[in-house]
N, C-alpha and C positions, 0 to 999 in steps of 0.2 A: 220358559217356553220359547216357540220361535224357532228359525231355523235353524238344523244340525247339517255339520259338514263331514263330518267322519263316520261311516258303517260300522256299524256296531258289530262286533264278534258273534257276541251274545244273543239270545234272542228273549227277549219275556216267553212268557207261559200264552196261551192261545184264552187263558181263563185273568191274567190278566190285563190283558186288550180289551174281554168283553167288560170287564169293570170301570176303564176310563172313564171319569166323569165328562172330563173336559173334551171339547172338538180338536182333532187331533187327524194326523195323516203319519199315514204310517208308508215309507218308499221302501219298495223292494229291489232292489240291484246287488253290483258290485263292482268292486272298483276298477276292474280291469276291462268293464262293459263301455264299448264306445257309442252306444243310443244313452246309457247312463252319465258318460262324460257330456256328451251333446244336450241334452235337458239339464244340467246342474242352473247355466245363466236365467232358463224360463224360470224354474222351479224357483229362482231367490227372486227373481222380479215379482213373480205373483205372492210371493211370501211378504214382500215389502210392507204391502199394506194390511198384513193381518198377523203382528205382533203376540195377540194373546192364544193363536191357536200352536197347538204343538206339533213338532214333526219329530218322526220316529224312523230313522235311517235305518235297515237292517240288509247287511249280507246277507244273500242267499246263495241257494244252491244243493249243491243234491245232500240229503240227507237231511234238512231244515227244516222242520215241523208246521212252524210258522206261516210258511211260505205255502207251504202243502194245503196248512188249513185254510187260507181263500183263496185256492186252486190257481196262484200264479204262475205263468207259464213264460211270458215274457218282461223283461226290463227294459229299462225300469216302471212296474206299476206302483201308479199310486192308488192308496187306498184313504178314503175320507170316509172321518167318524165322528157321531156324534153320540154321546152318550153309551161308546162302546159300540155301535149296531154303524155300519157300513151302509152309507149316503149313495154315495159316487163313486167310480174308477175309473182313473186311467190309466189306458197299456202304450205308452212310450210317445206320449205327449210334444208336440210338437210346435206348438204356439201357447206363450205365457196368460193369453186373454183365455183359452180353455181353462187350465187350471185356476184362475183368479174366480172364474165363474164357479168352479166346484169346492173352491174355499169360502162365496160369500153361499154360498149351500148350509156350511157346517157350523162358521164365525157368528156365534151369538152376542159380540161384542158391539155397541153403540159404534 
């Protein structure tokens, strides 16, 4: 678990995301997006302190199912999950203390 640095090509199945057990954040970008470049340093500051939740890096872009199913429009969003069901979002985050606040939302961790 923890943070991922590289977009994943691939995308899981939209059936299963909703079966995650675990609190999880799923980012939508790509690598050539410069609000995606600019949010990478928030995104792992606020990850610092919550080791056990997961992050799910995925490319998007036109034809990506994934991306279509919680109607992302801009990058990078984040998406926080708990139990599979969507918490929180953010669309292109801009201060590390927002997203820390929508990770102590999901982090069922002591």
């Amino acid at each position: 678990m923890g943070l991922t640095a590289v977009y994943a090509e691939t995308e899981p199945a939209r059936a299963q995301i909703n079966a995650l057990e675990e609190a999880t954040v799923i980012e939508f970008g790509s690598p050539d997006c410069g609000h995606c470049s600019a949010a990478q340093p928030l995104i792992a500051q606020a990850f610092a302190g919550h080791p056990d939740v997961a992050h799910i890096k995925i490319e998007d872009g036109r034809g990506r199912r994934l991306g279509r199913s919680f109607a992302v429009k801009l990058w990078p969003t984040l998406i926080f999950l708990r139990q599979g069901k969507e918490v929180e979002r953010l669309v292109r985050p801009s201060d590390s203390s927002t997203i820390e606040e929508a990770l102590r939302q999901i982090d069922v961790s002591p």
